[in-house]
C-alpha positions in Angstrom: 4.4 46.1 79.5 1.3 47.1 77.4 1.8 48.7 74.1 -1.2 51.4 73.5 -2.4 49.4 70.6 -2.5 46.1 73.2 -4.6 48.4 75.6 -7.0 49.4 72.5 -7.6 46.0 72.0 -8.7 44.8 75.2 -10.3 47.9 76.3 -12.0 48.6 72.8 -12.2 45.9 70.6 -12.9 43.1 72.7 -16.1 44.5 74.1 -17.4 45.3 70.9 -16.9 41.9 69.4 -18.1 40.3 72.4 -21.5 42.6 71.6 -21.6 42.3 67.9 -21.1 38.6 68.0 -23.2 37.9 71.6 -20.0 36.2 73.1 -20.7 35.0 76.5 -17.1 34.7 77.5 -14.0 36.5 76.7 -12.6 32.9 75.7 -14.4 33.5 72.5 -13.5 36.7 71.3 -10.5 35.9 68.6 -6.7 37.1 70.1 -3.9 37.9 67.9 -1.8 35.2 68.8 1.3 36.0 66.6 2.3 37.9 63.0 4.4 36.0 61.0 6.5 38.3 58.5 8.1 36.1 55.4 9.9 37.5 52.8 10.3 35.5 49.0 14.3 35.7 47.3 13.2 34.8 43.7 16.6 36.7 42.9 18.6 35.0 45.3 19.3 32.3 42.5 20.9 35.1 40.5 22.7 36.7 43.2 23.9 35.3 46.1 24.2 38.6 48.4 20.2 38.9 48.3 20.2 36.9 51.2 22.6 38.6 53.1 20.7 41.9 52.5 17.1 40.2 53.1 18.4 38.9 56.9 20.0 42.2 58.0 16.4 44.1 56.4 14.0 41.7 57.9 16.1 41.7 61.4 16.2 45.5 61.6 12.6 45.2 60.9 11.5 43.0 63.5 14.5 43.1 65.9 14.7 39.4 65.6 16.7 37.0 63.4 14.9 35.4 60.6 15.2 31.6 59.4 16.2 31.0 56.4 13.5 28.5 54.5 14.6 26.1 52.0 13.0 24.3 48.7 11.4 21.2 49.7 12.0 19.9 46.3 13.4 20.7 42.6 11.4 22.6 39.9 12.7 22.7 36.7 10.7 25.4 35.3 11.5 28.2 38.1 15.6 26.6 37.9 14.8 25.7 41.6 16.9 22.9 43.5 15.8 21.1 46.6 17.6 22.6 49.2 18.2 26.1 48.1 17.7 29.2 50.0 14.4 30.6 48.7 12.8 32.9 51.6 13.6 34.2 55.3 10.5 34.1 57.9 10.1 35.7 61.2 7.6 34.8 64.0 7.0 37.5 66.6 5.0 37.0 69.7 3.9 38.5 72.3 5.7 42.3 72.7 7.7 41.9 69.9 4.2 41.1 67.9 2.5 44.2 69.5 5.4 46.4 68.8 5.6 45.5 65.4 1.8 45.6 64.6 1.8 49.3 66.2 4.6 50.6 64.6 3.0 48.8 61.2 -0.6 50.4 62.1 0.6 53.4 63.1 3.6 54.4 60.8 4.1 52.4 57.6 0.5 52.1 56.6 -0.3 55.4 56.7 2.8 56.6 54.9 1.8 54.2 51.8 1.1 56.5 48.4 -2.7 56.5 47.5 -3.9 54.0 50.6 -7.4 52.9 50.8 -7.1 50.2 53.4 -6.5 46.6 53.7 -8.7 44.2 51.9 -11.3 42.5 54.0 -10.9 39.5 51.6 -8.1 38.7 52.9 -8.9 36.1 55.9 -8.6 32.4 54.5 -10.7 30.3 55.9 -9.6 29.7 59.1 -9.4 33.4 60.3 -5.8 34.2 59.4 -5.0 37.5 57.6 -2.5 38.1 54.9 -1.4 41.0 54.3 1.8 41.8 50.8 3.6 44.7 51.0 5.8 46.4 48.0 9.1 47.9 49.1 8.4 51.8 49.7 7.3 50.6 52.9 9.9 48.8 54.2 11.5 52.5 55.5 8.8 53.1 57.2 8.8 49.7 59.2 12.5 50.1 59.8 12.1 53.6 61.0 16.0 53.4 61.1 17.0 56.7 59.1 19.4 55.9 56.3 19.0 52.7 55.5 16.6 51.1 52.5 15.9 48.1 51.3 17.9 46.8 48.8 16.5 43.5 48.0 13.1 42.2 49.1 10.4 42.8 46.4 7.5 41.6 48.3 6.7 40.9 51.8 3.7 39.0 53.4 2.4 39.0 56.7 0.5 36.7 58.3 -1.0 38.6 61.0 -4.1 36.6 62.8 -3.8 33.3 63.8 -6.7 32.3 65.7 -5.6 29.6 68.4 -7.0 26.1 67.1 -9.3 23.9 68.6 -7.7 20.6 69.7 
C-alpha cells in the first residue's frame, strides 16, 4: 500500500536528488529508513501517573506501543537513580513510518502557531534529522478529537536514518 507522500517521494524527490547530486544509481539516493518518536518524563520522578499518560499519548499517536527506556546510571544532581523510568520511544517502519510522517507533514505542522519551517541545521553528521516538538501539537498528531496531552512537555523525532555502510 503506497501512502501519497511515499509516491511523492519516489516519483518526485528521488529524481531530483539523483540530478542535483549526479547519482548514477538509485542505490545512492538517501531512503527514509525509519522515524523514531521519543518522548523525555523529567516529571515522572514527581508523579508516577506521567507515565501512564505518556504510553497511552505516544500509542494513540503512533498506533504502536512504546518502550519504556530506563537510566543507565544514577545522577545526583537531576535526583536520578539507575533504573528508573525516564522516557518512552517508538520506532515506526515501513507504513506505520509513512503514515505517520504524512499525517505529521500534512496536518500537525501546518496547524503550528507562527511556523516558519524546520531548521536545516538539524542533520548531525551522519544524515539523521531531529526534529522537538512542544505540546500544542500533539492534537494535531493524534487527530483523535477529545483527547490532549496531559503530560509530555517535549517530543523529538528522529526522522532520517540513512542505512550505514557495513
Amino acid at each position: 500500500m503506497f501512502t501519497p507522500l511515499k509516491e511523492q517521494y519516489q516519483n518526485d524527490v528521488v529524481p531530483a536528488l539523483m540530478e542535483e547530486f549526479e547519482f548514477k544509481s538509485v542505490m545512492q539516493v538517501p531512503k527514509i529508513t525509519k522515524v523514531v518518536v521519543n518522548v523525555g518524563l523529567g516529571e515522572a520522578l514527581d508523579n508516577a501517573k506521567a507515565v501512564e499518560f505518556a504510553l497511552n499519548d505516544i500509542t494513540a499517536i503512533t498506533g504502536q506501543k512504546p518502550v519504556v527506556t530506563r537510566a543507565k546510571k544514577s545522577i545526583a544532581n537531576y535526583k536520578l537513580r539507575e533504573g528508573r523510568v525516564i522516557g518512552l520511544k517508538v520506532t515506526l517502519r515501513n507504513e506505520r513510518m509513512w503514515s505517520f510522517l504524512t499525517r505529521l507533514i500534512n496536518i500537525a505542522l501546518p496547524r503550528t502557531r507562527d511556523f516558519q519551517g524546520v531548521s536545516p541545521y538539524s542533520f548531525d553528521g551522519r544524515g539523521n534529522y531531529t526534529l522537538g516538538l512542544r505540546e500544542q501539537l500533539m492534537d494535531a498528531l493524534r487527530c483523535l478529537p477529545g483527547v490532549g496531552p496531559k503530560t509530555a512537555q517535549r517530543m523529538a523525532f528522529h526522522l532520517l536514518e540513512r542505512e550505514r555502510d557495513s
